[in-house]
N, C-alpha and C positions, 0 to 999 in steps of 0.2 A: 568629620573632617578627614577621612578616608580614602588617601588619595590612588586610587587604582590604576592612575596613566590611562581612564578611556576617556572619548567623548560623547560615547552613546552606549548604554545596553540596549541589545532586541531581541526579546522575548518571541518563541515561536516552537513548533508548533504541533507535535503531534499529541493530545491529550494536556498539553502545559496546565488547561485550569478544566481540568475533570477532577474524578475522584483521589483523590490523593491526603495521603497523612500530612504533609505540610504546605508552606506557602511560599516555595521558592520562589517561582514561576510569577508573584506576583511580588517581586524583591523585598520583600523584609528584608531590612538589616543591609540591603546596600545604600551608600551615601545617596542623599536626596539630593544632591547638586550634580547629579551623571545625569541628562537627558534620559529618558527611558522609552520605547515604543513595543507595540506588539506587532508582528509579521505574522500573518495565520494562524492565530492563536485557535487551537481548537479544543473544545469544551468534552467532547467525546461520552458527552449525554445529553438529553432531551430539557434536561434543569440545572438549576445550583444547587449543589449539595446543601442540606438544610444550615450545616454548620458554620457554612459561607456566608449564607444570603443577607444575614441581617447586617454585614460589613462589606459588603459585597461593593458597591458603588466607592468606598473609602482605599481598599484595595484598589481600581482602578483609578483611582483618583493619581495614583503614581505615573500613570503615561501622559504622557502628551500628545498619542497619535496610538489609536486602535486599529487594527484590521484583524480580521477571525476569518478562518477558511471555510467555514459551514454557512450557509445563509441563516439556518436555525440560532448561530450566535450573536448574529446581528441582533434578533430579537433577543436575544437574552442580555443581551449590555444596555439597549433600548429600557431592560426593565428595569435596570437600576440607574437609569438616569446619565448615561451614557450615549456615545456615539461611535459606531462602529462600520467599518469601511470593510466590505465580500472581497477576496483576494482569492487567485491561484494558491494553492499548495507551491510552495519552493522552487520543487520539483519542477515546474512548468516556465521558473525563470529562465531557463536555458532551454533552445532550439536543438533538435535531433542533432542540427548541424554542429551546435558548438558542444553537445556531450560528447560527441566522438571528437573533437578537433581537442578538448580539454584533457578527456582519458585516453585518446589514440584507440579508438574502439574499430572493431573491423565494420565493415559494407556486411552489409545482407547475405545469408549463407545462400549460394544456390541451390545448395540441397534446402526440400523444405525441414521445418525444424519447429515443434512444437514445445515452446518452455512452459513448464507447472512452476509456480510459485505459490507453494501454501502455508497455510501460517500452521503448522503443526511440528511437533519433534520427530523427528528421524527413527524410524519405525515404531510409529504410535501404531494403533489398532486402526485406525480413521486409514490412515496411508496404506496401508500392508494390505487390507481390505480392497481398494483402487486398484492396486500396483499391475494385477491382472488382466484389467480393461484398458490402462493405457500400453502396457503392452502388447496385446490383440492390437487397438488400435494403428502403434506402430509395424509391426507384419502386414495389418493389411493396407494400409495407405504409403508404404515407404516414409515416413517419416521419423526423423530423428527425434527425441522425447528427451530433453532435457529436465529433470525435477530438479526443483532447488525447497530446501527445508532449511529452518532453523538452526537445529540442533547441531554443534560442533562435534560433541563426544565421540569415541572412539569404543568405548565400551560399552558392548549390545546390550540392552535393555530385556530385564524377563519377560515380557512380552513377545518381542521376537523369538526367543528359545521356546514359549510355547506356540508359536504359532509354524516353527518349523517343526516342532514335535506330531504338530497336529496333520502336517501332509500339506501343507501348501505350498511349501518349496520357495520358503520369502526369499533365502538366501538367493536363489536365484535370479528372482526380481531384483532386490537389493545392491547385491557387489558385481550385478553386469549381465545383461542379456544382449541380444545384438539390437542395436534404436533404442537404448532403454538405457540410463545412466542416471542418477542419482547424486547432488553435491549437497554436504551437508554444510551450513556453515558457511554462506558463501560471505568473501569479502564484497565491498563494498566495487570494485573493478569488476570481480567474475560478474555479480550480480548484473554492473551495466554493461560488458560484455554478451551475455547473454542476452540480454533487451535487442541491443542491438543487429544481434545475427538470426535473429526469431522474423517467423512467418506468422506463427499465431502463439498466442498468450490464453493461457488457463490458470485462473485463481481463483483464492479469496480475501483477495488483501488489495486496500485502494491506491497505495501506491504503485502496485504492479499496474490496475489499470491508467496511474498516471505516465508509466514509462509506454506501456502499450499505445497510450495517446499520442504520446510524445514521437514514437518510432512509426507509427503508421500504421499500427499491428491489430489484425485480426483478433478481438478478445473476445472472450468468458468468463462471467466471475460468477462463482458460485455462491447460491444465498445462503447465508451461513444457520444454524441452528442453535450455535451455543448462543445463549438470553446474552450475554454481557454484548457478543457482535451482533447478534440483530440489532441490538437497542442502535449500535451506528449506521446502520444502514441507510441512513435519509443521503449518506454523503454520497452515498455510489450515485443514487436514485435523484439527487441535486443533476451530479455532474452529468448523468446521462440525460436528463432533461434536458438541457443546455447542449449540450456537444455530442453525444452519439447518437445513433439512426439504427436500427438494425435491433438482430436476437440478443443482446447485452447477457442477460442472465437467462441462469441453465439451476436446476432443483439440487443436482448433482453432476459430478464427473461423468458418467454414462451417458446423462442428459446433451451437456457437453458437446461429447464427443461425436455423440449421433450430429450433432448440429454441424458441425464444420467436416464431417464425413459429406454432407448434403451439399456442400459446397455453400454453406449460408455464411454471409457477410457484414462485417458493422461498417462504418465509417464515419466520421469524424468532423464537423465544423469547424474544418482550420481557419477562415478568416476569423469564426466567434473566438477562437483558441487565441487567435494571432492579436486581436484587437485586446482581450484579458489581460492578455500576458503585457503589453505595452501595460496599459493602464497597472497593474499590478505592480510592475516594474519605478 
């Protein structure tokens, strides 16, 4: 009898009922008389965890209205006797036009402007290793090279001490070359700031490519290697089924780069985007 002053929870959505030590995301323990739904609930594996599955259909038995972002979770609620409805990511409820009218984002840089978004910490070995080629890159195309990373902290990692010990001159890379910058940490503003002023997008993270869809943007996402992100890659390999044309994915950065050095191009299904989003909506 827990009266929380709402009239709906919605549950949504990035990994909500993947691997995880508890069941919030499937509300235990909030009142059963709040309406309850799922917005993009996504599973962020190929199965249910074995520790779920035998409750699995009772757990959902709390919603009144499914939808999952993955088409793979359609089938997975299907298996336990459920009904689930494919949605846009969030992200896709708002048009290019209304994230800038919402954050006050700038128009299009007329300089070109190349933003990295990788899911790594701030001079990991992965990064500091690149740092070289997209800065090449930026020298020989005039383009500005935005990176944005994770990692907040302020205190360099031994890593980077050894790898400037070693002669590669990260620091150089790292705290400023000319086209070549680095934000650690970004908030949630810089982040769509940057989407928005970008000519091409390079990552490996699927919500970059949802803002890159969202803004019109020339992207690359890179297939990832580590097992836990491979295992999600059906989401890229969904959406680009559906909605992009063109070289999507590159093996690596180098790969990448050589690609939109060529001048090669994706582009985008915006009526199919435009027709989702309504229905999603």
């Amino acid at each position: 009898g827990q009266d929380l002053g709402l009239d709906c929870i919605v549950v949504g959505s990035d990994q909500v009922w993947g691997p995880r030590e508890d069941n919030y995301y499937f509300l235990e323990g909030a009142p059963k008389t709040i309406p309850a739904i799922s917005y993009a609930a996504s599973f962020g594996d190929r199965c249910i965890q074995d520790k779920l599955e035998p409750n699995y259909g009772a757990l959902l038995d709390r919603f009144s209205a499914i939808s999952v972002r993955e088409a793979k979770g359609v089938q997975l609620v299907a298996s336990v006797g459920h009904q689930a409805t494919h949605v846009l990511d969030p992200t896709q409820l708002l048009s290019a036009a209304r994230w800038r009218e919402v954050l006050a984002l700038p128009e299009r840089s007329e300089k070109p402007v190349l933003v990295c978004y990788f899911m790594c910490m701030f001079c990991s070995d992965w990064l500091l290793e690149r740092l070289p080629a997209l800065r090449a890159f930026a020298k020989r195309t005039g383009y500005r090279v935005e990176i944005l990373v994770d990692d907040p902290v302020t205190r360099l990692p031994k890593s980077f001490v050894d790898a400037r010990r070693q002669g590669s001159h990260a620091l150089r890379y790292i705290l400023g070359s000319r086209g070549l910058t680095v934000l650690r940490g970004a908030g949630p503003r810089e982040f769509m700031k940057a989407f928005a002023g970008a000519t091409c997008v390079l990552s490996n993270s699927f919500h970059a490519l949802q803002f890159a869809s969202i803004f019109g943007l020339n992207a690359r996402i890179i297939r990832s290697s580590e097992k836990d992100r491979s295992a999600m890659f059906e989401r890229f390999t969904d959406f680009q089924a559906k909605y992009v044309q063109g070289p999507l994915f590159a093996d690596d950065v180098g790969d990448a780069l050589a690609s939109l050095e060529r001048g090669e191009t994706i582009s985008y299904d915006e009526a199919a985007l435009a027709a989702d989003r309504e229905r999603s909506l």
